[in-house]
NUZA-100624 format. One record per residue: x, y, z of N, C-alpha, C, CB in turn; residue in three letters. Coordinates in steps of 0.1 Angstrom, whole numbers, padded with zeros to 4 digits, always signed. Each point is the difference from the previous one (the first is absolute). Glycine has a CB too. Layout:
<vomars>
XYZXYZXYZXYZala ...
</vomars>
This chain:
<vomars>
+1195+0304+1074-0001+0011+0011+0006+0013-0005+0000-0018+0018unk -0003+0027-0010+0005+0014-0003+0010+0004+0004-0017+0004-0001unk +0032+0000-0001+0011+0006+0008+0007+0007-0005+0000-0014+0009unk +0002+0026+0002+0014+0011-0007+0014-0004-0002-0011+0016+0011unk +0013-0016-0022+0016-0001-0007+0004+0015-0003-0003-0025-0012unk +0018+0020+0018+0007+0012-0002+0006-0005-0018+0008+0009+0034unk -0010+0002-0041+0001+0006-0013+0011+0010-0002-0023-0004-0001unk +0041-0001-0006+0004+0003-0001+0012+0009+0018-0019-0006-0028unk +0019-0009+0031+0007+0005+0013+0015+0007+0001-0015-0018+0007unk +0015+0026+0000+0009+0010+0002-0007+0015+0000+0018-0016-0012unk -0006+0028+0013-0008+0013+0002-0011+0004-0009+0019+0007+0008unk -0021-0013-0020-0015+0008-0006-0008-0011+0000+0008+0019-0016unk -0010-0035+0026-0011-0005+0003-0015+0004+0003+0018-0009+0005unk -0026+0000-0008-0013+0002-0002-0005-0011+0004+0000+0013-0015unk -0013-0012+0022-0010-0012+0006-0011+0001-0012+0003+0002+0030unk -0006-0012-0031-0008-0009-0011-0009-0008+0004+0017-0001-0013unk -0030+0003+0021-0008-0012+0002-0004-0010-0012-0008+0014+0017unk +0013-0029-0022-0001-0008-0007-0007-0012+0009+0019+0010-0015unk -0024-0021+0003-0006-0012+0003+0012-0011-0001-0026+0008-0010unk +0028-0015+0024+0010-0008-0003-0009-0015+0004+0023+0019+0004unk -0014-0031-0005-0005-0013+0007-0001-0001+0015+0010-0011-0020unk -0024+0010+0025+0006-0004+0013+0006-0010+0007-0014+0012-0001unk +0021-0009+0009+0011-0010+0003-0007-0011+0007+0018+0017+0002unk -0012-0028-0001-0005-0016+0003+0010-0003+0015-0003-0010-0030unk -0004+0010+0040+0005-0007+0010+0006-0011+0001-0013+0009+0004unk +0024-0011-0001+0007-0013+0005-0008-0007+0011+0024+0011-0005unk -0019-0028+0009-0006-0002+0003+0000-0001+0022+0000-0008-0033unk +0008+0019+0029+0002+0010+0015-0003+0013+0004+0014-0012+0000unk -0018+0014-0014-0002+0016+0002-0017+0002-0001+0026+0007-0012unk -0029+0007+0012-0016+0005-0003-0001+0008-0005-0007-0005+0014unk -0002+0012-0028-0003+0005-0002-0014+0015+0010+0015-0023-0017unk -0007+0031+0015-0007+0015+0004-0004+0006-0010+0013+0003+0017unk -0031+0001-0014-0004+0011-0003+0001+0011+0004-0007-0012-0005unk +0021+0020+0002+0000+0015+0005-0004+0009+0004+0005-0005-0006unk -0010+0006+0018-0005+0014+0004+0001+0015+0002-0003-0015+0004unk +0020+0012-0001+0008+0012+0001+0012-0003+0002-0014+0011+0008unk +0023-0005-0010+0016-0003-0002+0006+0018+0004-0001-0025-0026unk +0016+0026+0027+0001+0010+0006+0017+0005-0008-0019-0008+0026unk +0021+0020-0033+0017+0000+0004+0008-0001+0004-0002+0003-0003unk +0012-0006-0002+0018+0002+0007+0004+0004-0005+0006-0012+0008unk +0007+0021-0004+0008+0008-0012+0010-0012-0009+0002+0025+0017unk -0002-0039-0011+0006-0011-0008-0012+0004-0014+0011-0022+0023unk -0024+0022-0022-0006+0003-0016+0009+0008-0005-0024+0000+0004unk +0026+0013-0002+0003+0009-0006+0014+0002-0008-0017+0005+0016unk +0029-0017-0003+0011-0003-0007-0003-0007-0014+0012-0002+0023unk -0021-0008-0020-0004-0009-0007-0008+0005-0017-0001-0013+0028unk -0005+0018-0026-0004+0009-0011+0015+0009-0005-0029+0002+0010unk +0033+0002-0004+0016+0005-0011+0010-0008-0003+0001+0020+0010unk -0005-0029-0010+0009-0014-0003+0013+0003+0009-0008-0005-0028unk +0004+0006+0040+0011-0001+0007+0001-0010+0014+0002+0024-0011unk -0012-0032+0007-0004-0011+0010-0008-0013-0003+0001+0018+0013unk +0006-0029-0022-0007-0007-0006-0007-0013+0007+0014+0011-0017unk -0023-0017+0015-0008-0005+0013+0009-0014+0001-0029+0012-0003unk +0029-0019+0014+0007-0012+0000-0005-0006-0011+0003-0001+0024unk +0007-0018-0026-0003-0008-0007-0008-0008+0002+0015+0004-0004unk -0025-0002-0008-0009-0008+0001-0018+0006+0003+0025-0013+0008unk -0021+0024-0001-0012+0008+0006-0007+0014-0013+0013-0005+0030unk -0021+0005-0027-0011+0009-0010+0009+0012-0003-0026-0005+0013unk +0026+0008-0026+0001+0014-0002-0007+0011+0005+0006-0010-0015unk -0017+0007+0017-0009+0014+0006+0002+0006+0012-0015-0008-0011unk +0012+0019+0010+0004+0006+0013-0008-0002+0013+0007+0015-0016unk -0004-0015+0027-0008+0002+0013+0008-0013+0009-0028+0010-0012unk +0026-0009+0024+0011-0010+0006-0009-0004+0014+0025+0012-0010unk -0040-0006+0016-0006-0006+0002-0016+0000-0004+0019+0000+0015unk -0026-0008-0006-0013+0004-0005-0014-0004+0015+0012-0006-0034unk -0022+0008+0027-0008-0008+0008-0013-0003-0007+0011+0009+0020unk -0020-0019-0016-0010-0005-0008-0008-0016+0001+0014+0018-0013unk -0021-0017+0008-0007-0012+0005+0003-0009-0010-0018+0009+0012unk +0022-0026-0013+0002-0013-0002-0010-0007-0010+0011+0000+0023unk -0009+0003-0033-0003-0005-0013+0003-0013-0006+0002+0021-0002unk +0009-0026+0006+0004-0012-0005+0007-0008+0010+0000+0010-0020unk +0004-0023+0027+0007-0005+0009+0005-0010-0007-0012+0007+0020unk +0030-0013-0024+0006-0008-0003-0003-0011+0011+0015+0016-0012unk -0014-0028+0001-0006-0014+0008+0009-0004+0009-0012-0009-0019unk +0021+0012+0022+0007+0001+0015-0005+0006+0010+0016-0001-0009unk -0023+0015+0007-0002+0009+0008-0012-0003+0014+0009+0015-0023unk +0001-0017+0035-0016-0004+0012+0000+0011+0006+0001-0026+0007unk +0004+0040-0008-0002+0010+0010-0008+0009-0008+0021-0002+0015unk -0022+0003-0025-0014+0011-0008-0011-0009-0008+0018+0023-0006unk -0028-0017+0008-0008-0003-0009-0004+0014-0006-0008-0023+0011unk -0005+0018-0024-0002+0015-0005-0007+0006+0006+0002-0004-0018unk -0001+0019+0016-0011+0008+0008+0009+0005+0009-0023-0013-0002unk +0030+0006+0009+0011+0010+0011+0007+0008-0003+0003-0012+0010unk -0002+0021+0000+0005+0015-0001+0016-0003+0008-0029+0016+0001unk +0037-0012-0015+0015-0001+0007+0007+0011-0007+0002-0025+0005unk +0007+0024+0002+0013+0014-0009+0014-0008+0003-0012+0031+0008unk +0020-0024-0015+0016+0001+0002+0011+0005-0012-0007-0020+0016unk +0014+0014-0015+0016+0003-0008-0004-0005-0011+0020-0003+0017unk -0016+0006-0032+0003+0001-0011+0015+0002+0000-0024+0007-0005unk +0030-0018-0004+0014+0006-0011-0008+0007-0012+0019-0021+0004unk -0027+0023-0006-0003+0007-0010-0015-0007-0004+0026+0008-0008unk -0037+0003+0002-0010+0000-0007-0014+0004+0007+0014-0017-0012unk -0014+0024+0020-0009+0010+0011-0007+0005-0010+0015+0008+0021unk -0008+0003-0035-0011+0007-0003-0008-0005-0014+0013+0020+0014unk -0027-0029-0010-0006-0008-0004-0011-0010+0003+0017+0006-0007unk -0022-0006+0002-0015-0007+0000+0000-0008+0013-0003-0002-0026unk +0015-0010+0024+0005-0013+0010+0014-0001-0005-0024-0016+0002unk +0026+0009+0013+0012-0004+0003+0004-0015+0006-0001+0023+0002unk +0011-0023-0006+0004-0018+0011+0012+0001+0005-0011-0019-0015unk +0005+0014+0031+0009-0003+0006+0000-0010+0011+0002+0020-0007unk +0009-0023+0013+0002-0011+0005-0007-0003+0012+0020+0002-0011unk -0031-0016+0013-0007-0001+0011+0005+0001+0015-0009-0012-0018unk +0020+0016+0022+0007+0002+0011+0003+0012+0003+0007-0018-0002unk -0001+0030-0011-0002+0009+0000-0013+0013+0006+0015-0017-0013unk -0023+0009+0007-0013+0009+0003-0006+0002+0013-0005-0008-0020unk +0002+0020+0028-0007-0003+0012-0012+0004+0001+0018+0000+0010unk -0028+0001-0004-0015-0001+0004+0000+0015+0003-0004-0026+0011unk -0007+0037-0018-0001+0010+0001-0007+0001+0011+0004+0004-0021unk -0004+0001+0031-0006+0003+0017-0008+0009-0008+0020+0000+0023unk -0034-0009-0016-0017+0008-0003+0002+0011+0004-0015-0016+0005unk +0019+0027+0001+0001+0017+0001+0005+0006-0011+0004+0000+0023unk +0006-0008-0034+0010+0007-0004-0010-0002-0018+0029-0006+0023unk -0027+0017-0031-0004+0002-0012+0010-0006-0009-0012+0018+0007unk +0004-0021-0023+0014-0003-0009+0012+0009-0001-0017-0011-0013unk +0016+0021+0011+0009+0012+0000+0005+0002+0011-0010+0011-0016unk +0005-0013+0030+0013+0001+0014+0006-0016+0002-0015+0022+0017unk +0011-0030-0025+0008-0014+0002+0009+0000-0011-0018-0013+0010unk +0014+0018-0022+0012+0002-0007+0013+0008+0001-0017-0004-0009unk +0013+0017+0016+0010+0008+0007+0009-0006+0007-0014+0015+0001unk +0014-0025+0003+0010-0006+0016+0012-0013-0009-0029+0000+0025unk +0024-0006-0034+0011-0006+0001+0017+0001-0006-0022-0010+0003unk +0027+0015-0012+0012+0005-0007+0006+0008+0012-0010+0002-0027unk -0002+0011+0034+0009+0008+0008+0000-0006+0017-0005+0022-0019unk -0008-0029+0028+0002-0007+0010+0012-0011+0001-0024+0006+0001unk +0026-0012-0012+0010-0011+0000+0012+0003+0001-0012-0011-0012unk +0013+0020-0001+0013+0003+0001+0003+0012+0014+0000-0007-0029unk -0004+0011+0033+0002+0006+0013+0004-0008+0012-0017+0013-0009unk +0009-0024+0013+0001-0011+0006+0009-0007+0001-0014+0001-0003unk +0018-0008-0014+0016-0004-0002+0004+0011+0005+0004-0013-0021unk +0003+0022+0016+0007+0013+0003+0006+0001+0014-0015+0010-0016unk +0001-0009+0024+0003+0002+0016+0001-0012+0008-0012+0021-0001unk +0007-0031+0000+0003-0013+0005+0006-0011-0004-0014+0008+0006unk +0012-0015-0018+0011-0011-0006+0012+0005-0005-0018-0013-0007unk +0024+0029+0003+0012+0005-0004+0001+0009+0015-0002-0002-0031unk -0007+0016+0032+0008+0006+0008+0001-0006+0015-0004+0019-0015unk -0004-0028+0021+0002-0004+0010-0003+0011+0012+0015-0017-0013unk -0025+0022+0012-0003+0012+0009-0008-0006+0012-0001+0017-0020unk +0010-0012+0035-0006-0006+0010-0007+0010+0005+0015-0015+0004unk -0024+0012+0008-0006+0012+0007+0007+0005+0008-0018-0007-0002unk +0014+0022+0006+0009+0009+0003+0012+0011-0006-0008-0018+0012unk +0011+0010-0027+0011+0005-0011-0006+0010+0002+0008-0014-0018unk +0001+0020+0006-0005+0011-0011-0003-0005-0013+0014+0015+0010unk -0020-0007-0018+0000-0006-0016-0007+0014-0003-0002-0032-0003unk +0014+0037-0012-0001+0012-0008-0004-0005-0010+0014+0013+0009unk -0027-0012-0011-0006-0003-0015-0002+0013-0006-0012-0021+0005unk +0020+0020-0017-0003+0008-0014-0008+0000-0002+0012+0000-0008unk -0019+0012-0003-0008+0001-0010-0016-0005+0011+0023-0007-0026unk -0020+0012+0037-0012-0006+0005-0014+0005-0001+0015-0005+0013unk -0016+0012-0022-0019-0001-0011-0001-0010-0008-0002+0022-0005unk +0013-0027+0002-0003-0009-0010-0005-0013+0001+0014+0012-0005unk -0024-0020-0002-0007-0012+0000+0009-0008+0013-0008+0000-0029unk +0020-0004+0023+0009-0008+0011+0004+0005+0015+0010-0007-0021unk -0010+0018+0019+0008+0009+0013-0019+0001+0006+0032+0020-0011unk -0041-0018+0006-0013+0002+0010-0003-0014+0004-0011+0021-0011unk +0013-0029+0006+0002-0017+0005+0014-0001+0008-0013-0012-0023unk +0023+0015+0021+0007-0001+0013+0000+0008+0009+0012-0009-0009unk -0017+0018+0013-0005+0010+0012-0010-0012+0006+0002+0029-0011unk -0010-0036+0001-0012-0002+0012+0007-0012+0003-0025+0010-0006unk +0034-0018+0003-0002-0013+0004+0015+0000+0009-0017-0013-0022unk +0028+0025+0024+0010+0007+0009-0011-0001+0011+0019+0017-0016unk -0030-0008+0015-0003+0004+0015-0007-0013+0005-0003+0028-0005unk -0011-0029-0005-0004-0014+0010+0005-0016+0003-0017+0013-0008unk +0030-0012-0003+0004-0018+0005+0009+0000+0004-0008-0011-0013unk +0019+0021+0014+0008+0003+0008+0003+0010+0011+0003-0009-0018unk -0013+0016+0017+0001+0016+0009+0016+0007+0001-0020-0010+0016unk +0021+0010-0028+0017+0005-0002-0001+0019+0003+0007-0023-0025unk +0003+0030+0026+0001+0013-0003+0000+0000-0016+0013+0007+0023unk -0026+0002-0028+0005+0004-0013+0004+0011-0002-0011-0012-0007unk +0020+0015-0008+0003+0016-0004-0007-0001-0015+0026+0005+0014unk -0031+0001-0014-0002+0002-0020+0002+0011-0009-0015-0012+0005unk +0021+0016-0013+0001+0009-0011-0006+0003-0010+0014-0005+0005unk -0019+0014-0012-0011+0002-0009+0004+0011-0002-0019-0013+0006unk +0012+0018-0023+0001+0013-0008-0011+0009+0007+0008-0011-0025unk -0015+0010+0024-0014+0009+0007-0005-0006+0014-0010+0006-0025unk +0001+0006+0030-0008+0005+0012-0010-0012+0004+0001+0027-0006unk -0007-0027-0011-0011-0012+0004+0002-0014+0001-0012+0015-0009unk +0027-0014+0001+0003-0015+0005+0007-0004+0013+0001-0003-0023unk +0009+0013+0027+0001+0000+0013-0012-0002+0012+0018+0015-0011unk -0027-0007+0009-0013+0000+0009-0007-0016+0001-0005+0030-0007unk +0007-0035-0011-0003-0015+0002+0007-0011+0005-0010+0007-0015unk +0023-0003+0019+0013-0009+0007-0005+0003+0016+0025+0003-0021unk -0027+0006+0020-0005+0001+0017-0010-0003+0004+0010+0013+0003unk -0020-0015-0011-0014-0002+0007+0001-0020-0005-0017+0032-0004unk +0026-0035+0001+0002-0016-0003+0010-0004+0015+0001+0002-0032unk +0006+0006+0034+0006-0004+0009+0014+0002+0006-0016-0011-0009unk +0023+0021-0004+0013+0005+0004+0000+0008+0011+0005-0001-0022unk +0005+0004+0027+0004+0006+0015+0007+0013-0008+0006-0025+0021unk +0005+0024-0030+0006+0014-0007-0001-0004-0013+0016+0008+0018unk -0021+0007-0025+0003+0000-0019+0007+0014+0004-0025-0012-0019unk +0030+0010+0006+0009+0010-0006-0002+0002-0013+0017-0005+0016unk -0020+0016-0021+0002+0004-0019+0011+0000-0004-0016+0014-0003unk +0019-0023-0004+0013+0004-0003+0003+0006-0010+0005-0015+0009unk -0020+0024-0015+0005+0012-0009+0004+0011+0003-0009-0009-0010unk +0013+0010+0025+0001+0015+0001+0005-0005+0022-0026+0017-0028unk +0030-0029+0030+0011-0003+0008+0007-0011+0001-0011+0011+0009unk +0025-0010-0002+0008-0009-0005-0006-0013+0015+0024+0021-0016unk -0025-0034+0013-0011-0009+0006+0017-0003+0008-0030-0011-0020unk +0040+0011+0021+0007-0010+0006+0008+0016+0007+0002-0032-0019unk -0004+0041+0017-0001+0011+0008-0006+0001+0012+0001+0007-0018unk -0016-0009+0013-0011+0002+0010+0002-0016+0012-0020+0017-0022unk +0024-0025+0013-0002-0015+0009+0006+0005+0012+0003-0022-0019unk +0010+0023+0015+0014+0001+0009-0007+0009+0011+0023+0000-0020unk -0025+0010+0017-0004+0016+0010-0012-0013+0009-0001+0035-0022unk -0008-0036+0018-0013-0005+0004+0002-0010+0010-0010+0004-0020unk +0017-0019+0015+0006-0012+0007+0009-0002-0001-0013-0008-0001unk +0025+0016-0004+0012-0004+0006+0008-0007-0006-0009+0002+0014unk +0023-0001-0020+0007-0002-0012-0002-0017+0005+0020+0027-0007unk -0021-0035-0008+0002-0013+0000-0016-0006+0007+0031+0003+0002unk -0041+0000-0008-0009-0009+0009-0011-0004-0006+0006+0011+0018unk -0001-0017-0028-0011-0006-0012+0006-0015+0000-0005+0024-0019unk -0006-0034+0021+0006-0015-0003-0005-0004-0018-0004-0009+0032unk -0004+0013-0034-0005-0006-0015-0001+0013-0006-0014-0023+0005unk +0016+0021-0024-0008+0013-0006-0001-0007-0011+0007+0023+0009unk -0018-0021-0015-0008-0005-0011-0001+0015-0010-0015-0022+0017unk +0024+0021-0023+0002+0002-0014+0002+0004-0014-0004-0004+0013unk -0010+0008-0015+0001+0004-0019+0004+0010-0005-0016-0009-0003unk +0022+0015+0008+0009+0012-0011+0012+0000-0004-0011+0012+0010unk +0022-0021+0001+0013-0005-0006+0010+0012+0000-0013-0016-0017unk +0021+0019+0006+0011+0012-0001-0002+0010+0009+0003-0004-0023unk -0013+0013+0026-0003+0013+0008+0001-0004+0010-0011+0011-0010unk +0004-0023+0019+0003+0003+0010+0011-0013+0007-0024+0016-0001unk +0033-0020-0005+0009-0006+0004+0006+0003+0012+0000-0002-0019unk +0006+0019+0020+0011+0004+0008-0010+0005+0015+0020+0008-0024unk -0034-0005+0023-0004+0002+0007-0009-0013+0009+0006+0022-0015unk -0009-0036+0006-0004-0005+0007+0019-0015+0008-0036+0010-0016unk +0043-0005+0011+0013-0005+0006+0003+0009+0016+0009-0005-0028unk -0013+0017+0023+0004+0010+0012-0011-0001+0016+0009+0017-0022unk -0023-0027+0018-0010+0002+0009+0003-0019+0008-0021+0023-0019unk +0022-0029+0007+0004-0018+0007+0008+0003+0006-0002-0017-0016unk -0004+0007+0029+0009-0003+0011+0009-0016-0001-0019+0017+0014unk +0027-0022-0005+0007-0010-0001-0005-0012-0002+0010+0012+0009unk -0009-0021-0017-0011-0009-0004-0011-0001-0008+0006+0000+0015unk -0007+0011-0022-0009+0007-0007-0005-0008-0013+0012+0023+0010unk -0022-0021-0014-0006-0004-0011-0005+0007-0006-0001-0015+0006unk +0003+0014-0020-0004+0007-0014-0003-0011-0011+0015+0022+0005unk -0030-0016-0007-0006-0003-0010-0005-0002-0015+0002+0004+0018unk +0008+0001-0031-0003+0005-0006-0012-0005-0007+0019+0007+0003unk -0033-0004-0012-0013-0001-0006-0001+0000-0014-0008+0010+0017unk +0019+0002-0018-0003+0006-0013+0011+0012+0000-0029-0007-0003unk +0033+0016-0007+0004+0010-0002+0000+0009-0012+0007-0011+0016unk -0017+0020-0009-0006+0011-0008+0006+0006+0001-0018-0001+0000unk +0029+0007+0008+0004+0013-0003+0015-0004-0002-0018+0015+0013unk +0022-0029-0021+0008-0005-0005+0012-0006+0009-0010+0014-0018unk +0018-0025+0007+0005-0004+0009+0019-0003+0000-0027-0008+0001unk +0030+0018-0010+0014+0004+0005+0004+0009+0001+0004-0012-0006unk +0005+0012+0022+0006+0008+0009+0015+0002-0004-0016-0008+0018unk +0021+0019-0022+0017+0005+0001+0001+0002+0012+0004+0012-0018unk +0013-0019+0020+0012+0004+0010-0009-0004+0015+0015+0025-0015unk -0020-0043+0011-0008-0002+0012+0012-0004+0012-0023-0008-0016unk +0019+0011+0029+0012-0003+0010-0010-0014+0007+0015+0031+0008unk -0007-0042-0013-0008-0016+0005+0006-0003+0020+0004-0015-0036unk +0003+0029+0037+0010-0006+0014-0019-0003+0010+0036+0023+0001unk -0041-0012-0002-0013-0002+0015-0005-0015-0006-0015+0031+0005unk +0012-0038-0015-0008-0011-0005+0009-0011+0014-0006+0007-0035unk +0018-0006+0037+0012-0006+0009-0005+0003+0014+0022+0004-0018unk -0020+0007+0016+0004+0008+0019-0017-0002+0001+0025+0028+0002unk -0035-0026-0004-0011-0002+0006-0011-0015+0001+0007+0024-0006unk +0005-0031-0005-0003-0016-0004-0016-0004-0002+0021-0006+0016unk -0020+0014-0029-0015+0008-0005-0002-0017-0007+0002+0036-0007unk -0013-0039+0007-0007-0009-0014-0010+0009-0010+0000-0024+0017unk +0003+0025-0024-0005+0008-0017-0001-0011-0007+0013+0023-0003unk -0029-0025-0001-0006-0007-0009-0014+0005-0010+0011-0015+0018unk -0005+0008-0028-0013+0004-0011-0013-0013+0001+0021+0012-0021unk -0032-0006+0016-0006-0010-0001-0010+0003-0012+0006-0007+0025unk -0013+0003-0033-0011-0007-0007-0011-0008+0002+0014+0002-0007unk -0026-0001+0004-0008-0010+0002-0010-0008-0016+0000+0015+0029unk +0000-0009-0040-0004-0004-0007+0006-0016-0005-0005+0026-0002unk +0022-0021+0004+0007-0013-0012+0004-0012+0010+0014+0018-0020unk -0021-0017+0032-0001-0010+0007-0005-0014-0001+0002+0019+0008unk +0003-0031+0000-0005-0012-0008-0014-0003+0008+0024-0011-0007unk -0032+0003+0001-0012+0001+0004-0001-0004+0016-0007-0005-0025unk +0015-0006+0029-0003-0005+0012+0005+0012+0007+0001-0027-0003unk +0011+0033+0003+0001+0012+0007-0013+0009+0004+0020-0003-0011unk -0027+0006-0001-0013+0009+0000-0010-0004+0009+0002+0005-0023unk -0002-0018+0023-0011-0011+0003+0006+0000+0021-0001-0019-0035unk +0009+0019+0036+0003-0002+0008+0000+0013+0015+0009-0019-0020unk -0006+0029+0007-0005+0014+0004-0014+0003+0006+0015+0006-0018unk -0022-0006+0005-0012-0001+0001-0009-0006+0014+0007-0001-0025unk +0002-0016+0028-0011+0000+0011+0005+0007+0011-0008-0021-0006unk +0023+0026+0006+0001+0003+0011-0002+0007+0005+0008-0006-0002unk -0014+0022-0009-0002+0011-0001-0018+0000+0003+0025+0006-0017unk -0031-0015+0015-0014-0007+0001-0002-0001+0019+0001-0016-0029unk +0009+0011+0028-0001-0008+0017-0002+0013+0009+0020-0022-0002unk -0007+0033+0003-0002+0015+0006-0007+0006-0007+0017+0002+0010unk -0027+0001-0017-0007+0008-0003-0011-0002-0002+0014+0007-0004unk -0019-0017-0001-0015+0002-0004-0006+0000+0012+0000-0011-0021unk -0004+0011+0032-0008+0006+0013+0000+0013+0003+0004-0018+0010unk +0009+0026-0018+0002+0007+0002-0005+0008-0007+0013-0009+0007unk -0015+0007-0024-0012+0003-0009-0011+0001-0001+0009-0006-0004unk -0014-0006+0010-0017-0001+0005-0003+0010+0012-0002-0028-0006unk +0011+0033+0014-0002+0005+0011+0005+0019-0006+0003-0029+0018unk -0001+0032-0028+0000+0010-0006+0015+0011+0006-0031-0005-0002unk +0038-0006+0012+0016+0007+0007+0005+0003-0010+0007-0013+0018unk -0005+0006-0031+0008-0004-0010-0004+0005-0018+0003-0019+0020unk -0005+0032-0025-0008+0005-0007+0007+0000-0016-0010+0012+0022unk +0009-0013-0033+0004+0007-0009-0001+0011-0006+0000-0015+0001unk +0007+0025-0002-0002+0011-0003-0001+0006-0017+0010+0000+0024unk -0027+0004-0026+0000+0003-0016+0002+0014-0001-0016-0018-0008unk +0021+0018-0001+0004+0018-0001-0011+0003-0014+0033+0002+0009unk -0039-0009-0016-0005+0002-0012-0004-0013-0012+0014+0021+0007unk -0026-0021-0009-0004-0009-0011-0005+0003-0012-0003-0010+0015unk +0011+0003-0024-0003+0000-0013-0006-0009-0009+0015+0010+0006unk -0025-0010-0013-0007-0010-0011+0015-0004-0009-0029+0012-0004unk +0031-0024+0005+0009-0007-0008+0001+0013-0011-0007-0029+0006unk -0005+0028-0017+0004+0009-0007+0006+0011-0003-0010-0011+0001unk +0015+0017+0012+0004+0009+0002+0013+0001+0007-0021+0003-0004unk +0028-0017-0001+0013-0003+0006+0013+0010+0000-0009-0021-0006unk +0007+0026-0010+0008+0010-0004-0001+0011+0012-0004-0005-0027unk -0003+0011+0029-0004+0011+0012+0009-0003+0012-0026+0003-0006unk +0022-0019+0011+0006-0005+0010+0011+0005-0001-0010-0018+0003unk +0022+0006-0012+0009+0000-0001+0005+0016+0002-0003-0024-0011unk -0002+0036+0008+0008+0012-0002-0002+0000+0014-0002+0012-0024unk -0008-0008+0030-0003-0001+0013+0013-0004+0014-0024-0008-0016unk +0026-0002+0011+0012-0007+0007+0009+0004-0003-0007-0017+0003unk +0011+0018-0018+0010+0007-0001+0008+0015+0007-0010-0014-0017unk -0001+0021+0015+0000+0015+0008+0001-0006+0012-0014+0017-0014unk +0014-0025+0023+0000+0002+0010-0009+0003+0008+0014+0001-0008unk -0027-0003+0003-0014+0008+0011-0001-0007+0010-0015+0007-0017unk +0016-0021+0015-0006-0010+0011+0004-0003+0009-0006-0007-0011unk -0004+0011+0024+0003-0004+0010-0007-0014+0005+0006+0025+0002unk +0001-0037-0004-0001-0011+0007-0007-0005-0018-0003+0005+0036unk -0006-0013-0042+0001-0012-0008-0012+0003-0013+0009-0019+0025unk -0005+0018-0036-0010+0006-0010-0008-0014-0006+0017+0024-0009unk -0029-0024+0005-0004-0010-0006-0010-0003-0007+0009-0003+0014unk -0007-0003-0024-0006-0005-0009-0014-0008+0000+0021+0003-0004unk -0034+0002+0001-0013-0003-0003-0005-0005-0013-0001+0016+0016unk -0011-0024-0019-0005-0001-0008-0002-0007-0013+0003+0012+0013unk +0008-0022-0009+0005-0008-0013-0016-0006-0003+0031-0007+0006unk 
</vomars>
């Protein structure tokens, strides 16, 4: 089969479409013929050798996919070939086929295309974890999601409003991603390139009145999302892009407001964990899918071959909500 390898990984990496072996199904897993697969900025760590894939799992890049069932391991009683499924990858999305585990995989809902089923799983899941098996978000909260254009944050807006009906807040660099946090479902955005967001919270609702916040920027907004949690409060961390150490941090509020601050991951997770996600995340949503409440948002598609593009793409920052990959 055909797949992009990253070539000389680190800053002057290169994608290389090569012929490799295709991989052999266990006798639990299934082979996928790829239809579409989508990024994460985990690729992009991952290509600067700054994120090396778990043990055991594909070097190639991509972390989910979707596509129809090419091969079924002689264990396997929930696929046969010809079915249309998607999900989670530890690695090997950008390529021909893929294997993954027969529990893993879920049933692509007849409305939904290869490229909007591929879109949903890396960033629906991990959203999901995020706001329900870690942050524990009830209805009625609050929850300040970051970075909310982004693949993850446009999957937690929708699934804040419809499975919880929480108050959201969201943050974003531009107009048009703001405009896409509100027409998903947020109640308040704020740019936080040009206002201060735990400024505006306070004036707006009132010092202390955020129960959850989800996330990815880390160091910047530390002092401001400490200043917006209320008592009890939960924090999320995803990721941190805008890095993650803080000078002359004061840990006394983590006490006086008896905050829980947690990181989380979903790649280097064990399978039954994933597996167990998966159905749960299956159970609330897929009606929700078929019935169109529940959308993935593409900001842009690319012919595999033209991954390089992608990747800059995401890099700059263009995307609002999930980029993806065509054509293998």
């Amino acid at each position: 089969m055909k797949a992009i390898k990253v070539i000389n990984p680190g800053a002057n990496s290169t994608l290389e479409i090569q012929d490799i072996p295709t991989p052999e199904p266990a006798t639990d897993e299934i082979l996928i013929k790829i239809g579409a697969t989508a990024l994460n900025r985990a690729d992009l760590h991952q290509r600067a050798g700054k994120y090396p894939p778990p043990e055991g799992a594909s070097e190639i890049l991509g972390l989910e996919a979707a596509g129809v069932v090419e091969e079924a391991g002689t264990n396997v009683t929930k696929w046969k070939t010809g079915d249309g499924v998607f999900g989670l990858l530890p690695g090997g999305g950008y390529a021909e086929y893929c294997i993954m585990p027969e529990k893993m995989a879920m049933p692509i809902p007849e409305n939904l295309s290869f490229k909007e089923a591929a879109a949903i799983p890396e960033t629906f899941l991990t959203a999901f974890q995020s706001l329900i098996w870690i942050g524990e978000l009830q209805r009625a909260e609050t929850v300040l999601i970051h970075a909310g254009g982004s693949g993850v944050g446009t999957a937690a807006i929708q699934l804040a409003r419809h499975l919880i009906n929480a108050r959201i807040i969201t943050t974003a660099g531009t107009e048009q991603k703001l405009e896409t946090c509100r027409e998903l479902g947020a109640d308040y955005t704020f740019n936080y390139k040009n206002q201060n967001f735990a400024e505006e919270i306070n004036r707006t609702l009132g010092k202390n009145s955020v129960d959850l916040i989800i996330d990815f920027i880390g160091a910047p907004y530390w002092e401001k999302n400490i200043d917006v949690i209320k008592t009890d409060g939960r924090i999320v961390y995803l990721s941190f892009l805008g890095g993650h150490r803080i000078e002359n941090i004061n840990l006394a509020p983590i006490l006086k407001k008896r905050l829980k601050i947690m990181g989380s991951t979903l790649r280097n997770r064990t399978e039954s964990y994933k597996i167990n996600l998966v159905q749960d995340f299956t159970n609330h949503t897929r009606s929700l899918f078929e019935e169109e409440v529940l959308k993935p948002i593409i900001d842009k598609e690319f012919d595999w071959k033209e991954t390089d593009k992608a990747h800059q793409y995401m890099q700059d920052d263009k995307n609002t909500g999930k980029i993806v990959l065509t054509g293998m």
